[in-house]
matplotlib code that plots the C-alpha trace (Angstrom):
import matplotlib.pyplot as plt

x = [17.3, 15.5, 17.6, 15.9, 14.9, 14.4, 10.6, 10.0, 6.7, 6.3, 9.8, 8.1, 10.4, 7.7, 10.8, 12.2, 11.5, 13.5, 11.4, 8.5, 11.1, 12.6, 13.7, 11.9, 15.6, 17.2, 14.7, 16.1, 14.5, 12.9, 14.1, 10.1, 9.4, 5.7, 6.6, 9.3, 7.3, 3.7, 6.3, 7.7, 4.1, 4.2, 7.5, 5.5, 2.6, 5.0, 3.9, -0.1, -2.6, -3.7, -7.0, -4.9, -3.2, -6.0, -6.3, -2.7, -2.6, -5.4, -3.5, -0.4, -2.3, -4.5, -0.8, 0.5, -2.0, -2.4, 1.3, 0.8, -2.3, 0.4, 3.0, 0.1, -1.1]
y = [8.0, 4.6, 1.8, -1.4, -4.3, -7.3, -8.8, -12.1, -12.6, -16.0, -17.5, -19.5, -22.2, -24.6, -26.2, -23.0, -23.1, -19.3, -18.0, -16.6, -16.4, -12.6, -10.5, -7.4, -6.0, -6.7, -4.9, -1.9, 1.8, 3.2, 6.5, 8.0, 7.5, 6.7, 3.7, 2.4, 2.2, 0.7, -1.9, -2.7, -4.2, -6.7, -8.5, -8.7, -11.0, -14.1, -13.6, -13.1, -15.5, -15.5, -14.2, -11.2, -10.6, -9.2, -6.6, -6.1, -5.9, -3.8, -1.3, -1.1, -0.1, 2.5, 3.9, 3.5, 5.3, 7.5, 8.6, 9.1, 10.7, 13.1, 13.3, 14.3, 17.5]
z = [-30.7, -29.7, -30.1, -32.0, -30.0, -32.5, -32.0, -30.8, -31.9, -34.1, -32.1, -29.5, -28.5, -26.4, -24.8, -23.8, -20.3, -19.3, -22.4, -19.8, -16.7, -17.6, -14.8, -14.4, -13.2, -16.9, -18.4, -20.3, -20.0, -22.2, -21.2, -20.1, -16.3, -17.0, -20.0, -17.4, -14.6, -16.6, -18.1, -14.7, -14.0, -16.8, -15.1, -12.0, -13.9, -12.6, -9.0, -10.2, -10.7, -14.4, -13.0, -12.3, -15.8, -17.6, -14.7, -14.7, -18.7, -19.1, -16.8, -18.5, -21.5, -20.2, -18.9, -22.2, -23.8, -21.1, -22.1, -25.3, -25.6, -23.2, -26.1, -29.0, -26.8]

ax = plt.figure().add_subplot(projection="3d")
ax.plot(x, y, z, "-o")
ax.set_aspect("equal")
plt.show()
């Protein structure tokens, strides 16, 4: 059973300054290697240049959908 994780979406707080500051390390698993280990990439956007993110996003949803296209076969 997955355990609910309330959305964020629409709760930007701009003077939130730890908002973007999570730590890849706190992140809990998902329980599936491959969605743990694409996530992992997003907490390591901190250390990219933004140049870099659309790379690094694009990746973690070719994985994603990579994985799932696993689960429908």
């Amino acid at each position: 059973m997955h355990e609910h994780v309330p959305s964020t979406i629409g709760n930007h707080d701009p003077d939130n300054h730890d908002a973007h500051n999570h730590d890849p390390d706190d992140a809990v698993p998902t329980g599936d290697a491959a969605v743990d280990e694409a996530l992992a990439r997003l907490g390591e956007l901190s250390q990219q240049h933004v140049r870099e993110h659309v790379a690094a996003f694009d990746a973690v949803h070719t994985a994603l959908q990579d994985r799932l296209a696993d689960t429908e076969e």
